[in-house]
Structure formats: C-alpha cells, structure tokens
N, C-alpha and C positions, 0 to 999 in steps of 0.2 A: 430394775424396778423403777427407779428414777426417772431414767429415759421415758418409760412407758406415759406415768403420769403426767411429766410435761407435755408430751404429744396428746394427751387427750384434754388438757390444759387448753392446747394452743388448737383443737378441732372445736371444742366448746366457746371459746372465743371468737374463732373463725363465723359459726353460725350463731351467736347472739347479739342481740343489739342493746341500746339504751337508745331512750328517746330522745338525749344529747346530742345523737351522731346519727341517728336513724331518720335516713333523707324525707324532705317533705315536697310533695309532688304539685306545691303549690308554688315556689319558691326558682331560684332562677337554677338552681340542679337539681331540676325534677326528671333531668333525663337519667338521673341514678335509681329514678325510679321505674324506669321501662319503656315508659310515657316519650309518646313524641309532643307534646305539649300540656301547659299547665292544666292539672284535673286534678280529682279527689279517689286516686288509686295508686298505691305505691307496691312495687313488687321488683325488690333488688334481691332478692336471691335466687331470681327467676323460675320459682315459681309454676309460673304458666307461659305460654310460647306465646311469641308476638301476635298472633291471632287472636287467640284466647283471652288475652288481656283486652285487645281493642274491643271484645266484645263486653267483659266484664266494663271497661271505661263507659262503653254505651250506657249498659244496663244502671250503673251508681250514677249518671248522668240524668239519665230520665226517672230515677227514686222519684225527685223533688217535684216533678212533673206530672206524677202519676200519684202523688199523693197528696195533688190540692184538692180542700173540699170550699168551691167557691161559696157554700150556703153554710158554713162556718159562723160559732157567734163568736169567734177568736180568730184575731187577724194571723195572726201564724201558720196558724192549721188550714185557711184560705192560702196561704201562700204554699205550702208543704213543706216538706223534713227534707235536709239536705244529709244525704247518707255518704260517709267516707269510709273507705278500704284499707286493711294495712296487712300485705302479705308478709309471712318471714315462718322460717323455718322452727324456728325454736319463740317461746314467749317473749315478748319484747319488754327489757327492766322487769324482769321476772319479781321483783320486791316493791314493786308498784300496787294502785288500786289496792293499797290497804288490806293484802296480802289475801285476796279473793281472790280461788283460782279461775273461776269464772268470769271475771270485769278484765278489763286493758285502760292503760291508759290515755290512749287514744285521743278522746274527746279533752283532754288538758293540754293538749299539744297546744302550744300557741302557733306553731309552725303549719300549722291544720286548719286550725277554726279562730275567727274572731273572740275577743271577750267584748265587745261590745254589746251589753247587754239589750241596746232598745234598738236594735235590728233583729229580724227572724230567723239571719243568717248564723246567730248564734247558738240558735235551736237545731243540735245535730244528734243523727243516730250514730255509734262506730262501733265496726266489727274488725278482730282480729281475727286474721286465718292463719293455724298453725299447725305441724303437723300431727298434732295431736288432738286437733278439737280448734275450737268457733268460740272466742270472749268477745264482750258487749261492752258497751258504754252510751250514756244518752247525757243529754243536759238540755231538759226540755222545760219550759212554763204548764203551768197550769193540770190538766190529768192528761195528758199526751201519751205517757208513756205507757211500755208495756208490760205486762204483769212478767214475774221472776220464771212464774210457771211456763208461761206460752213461750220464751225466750229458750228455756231447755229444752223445752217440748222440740222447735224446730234444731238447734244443735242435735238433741239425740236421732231425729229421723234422716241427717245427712251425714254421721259424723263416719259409719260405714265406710263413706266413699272416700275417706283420707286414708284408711287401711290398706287400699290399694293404689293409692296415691293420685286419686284422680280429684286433684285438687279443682279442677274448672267447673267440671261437677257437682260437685259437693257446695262453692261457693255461688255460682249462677243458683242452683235452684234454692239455696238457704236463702241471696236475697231475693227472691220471686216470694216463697214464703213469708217473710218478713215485710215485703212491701203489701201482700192482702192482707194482716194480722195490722198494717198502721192504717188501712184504709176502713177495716172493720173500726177499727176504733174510735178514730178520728170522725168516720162519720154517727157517733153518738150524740157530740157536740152540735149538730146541724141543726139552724132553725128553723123548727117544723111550718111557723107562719110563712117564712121566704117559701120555704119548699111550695106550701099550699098556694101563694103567689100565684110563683111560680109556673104552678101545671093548671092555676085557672087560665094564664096569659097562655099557655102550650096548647090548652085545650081551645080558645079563642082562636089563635092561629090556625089550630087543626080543621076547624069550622071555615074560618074563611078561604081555606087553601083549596078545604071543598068545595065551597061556592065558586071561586074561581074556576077549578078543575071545571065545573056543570056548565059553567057558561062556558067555557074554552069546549066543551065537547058537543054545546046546543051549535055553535058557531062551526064546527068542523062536521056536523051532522048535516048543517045549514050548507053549508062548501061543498060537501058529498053529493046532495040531492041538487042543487045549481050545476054541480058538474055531470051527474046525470040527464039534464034536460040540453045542453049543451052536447053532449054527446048524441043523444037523441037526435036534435036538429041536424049535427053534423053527417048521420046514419042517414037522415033523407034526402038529405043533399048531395049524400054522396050517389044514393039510388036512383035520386033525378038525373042528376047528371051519366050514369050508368046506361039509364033508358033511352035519353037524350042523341047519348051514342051508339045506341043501339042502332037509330031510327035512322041517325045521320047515315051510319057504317050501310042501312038498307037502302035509301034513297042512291046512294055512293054505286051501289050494284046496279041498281037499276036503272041509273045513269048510264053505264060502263055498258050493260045489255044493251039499250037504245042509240048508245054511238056505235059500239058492232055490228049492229043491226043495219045503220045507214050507211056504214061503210060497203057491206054486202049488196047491199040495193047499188048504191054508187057503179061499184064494181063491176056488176052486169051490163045498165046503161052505157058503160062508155068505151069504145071503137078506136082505134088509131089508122091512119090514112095506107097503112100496110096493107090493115086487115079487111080496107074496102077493094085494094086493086088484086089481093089473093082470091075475092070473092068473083071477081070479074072474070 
C-alpha cells in the first residue's frame, strides 16, 4: 500500500509545476519550452506537436496586432493586449491566484511579463491550458478587461474538446474567441470625433479617387477614338496601296502580252541564208 502511494506521489509530481521551475519562453531556456525562439507560448509537457505549436506561436503572436484600435482615447488599447500561453498538463502552483479555480497565475510571473508599469507592455491577457479546463488572468488599466461572464462563456463552449484530448483545438479557437470579445470591447473606447474625421477624409479621398478614375477614362476614351482614326487611315492606305498593285500587276500583263506578241511578228520576218538556197 505504501509502494502504491509513493508512485502516485512521484506521477503527481512528475506532471505538476510551480511557477518557480516552470520554464519561461522568454528567457535564455525557452527551448524547454518547445519554441525554437524566444515567444510568449510555453508547452513542456508537449502538449501539442511541433506543428501545432508553431501555429498556436503565430496565432499569440499576432493577438497584439489584431487587437489594436488605432482611434482609441487610451494609448494602450491603440497599441493592443499582448496575450501569453502556458501549456501544462495539470494546474500550475495549484494554491495560487488566491485559491480561485478559475484564475492562474500567470500574469505575475516576472519571467513572463514586465512590471513596468508606464509601458503597455505590461498590460497582458494569460491563459492556462490544462487538462481539465482554460484559467485566466489579465492586469490591464483602465476598463479593458473582460467581464467574468464572457470569459466562462468561451471556457465552457471549447472545454468539450479537452475530453478527448484535442488540446490544439480547443486552445486555437478559445483564443480566436477571446481575441473578437477584446476587439468588441476595446472598440467601446474609440473616439467617435477621430472616427467622424476620419471617414469625412475616406469620403474626400473616395471623391477624388473618382475624379481621377473620369479623367483617366475621358483620357483612354480619348486614346481609343485616336486610335480608331489611325486605324482608319491605315485601312485606306492599305486599300490604296492594294489597287495600286492591282493596276501595276495589269499593266505587267499587258506588257508580257505585247512583248509576245512582237516576238511572233519578229519570228515570221526573219529567213536564214539556208532557207533562201533550199528555196532555190
């Protein structure tokens, strides 16, 4: 009975982390984290297969990109949320985030995210993926984040897909889901005046881009009917020239007839000094 319990001891330990030891993929052994170069996705329990990952690495790559709103009245939410990943099979310091089984602690990792508070790079979203379910963490300014509801809402719509262990699944489309729920958001904040600006100057543009387009098509209309009249002269010129040879090609004949002709005459006229003494 002994034996037993220290082997599930030593399998329990096996799959658990603390944030102590639990590699950071930012850091100079981030290849313990799968990663062939420094990123913001760590997966050493593997997780997901080396494809899978470089896709996930894409996807947390471009969060930050795809979730700026440049007409933003906050510089941050202009710049967007930098989202980090932390695979692992079991919860990671499972007595962290103040014993919520839904949070991670994640976003405290200094190994992870700055504490620099007056860059925007300190403003991050994190999710754990584990085989049991999707925990959060945020440490954003201002009203950024996202309500407790919408955050379960997306966990419960993919957590299905851990049941049968198709872990890339379940985490690709949770952050797809999570990146429209910060873009919905964040675009609350947006000032309506920039916007209005905005789409006077788009609409301005749109106007002159036509005006251009009209004269660029009065101009190739113009080019069109030039090159009609052109083609035209060249049709008669060609026809002249056609005629031209026609008359020549008859004059030619009727050359050709008239030197035959005198050759035949010739012909007749003229006798060789044989054909006078045969006569004789």
């Amino acid at each position: 009975m002994f034996k037993i319990l220290v082997l599930i001891c030593l399998i329990i330990q096996t799959h658990s982390w603390t944030w102590d030891v639990y590699p950071s993929p930012r850091g100079t052994t981030y290849w313990k984290c799968g990663v062939s170069k420094p990123t913001w996705v760590c997966d050493p329990d593997g997780m997901l297969t080396e494809q899978q990952r470089e896709e996930i690495v894409q996807l947390v790559e471009d969060f930050k990109e795809k979730t700026k709103r440049p007409k933003s009245r906050y510089r941050c939410m202009r710049e967007g949320l930098r989202l980090v990943v932390a695979l692992a099979r079991d919860k990671i310091d499972i007595d962290d985030a103040f014993n919520d089984p839904r949070k991670t602690g994640l976003c405290e990792n200094g190994g992870w995210v700055t504490s620099d508070r007056t860059t925007c790079e300190s403003d991050v979203h994190g999710v754990e993926l584990n085989e049991d379910g999707f925990r959060y963490c945020y440490k954003l300014r201002w009203l950024g984040h996202l309500h407790t509801e919408d955050l379960e809402q997306i966990n419960n719509a993919w957590i299905h897909l851990l049941k049968t262990k198709n872990y890339f699944y379940a985490l690709k489309n949770y952050i797809e889901s999570l990146r429209m729920l910060y873009i919905h958001r964040f675009s609350i904040f947006d000032d309506n005046d920039i916007s209005l600006e905005d789409t006077k100057e788009s609409l301005a543009e749109i106007r002159l881009s036509d005006g251009q387009q009209n004269k660029t098509l009065s101009r190739f209309s113009a080019d069109i009917e030039g090159n009609k009249l052109k083609l035209l002269e060249l049709q008669q010129s060609l026809d002249q020239q056609n005629k031209t040879l026609v008359e020549t090609n008859q004059k030619l004949s009727e050359m050709r007839a008239l030197l035959l002709h005198g050759q035949m005459l010739i012909g007749k006229n003229t006798t060789t000094p044989l054909d006078e003494e045969e006569e004789k």
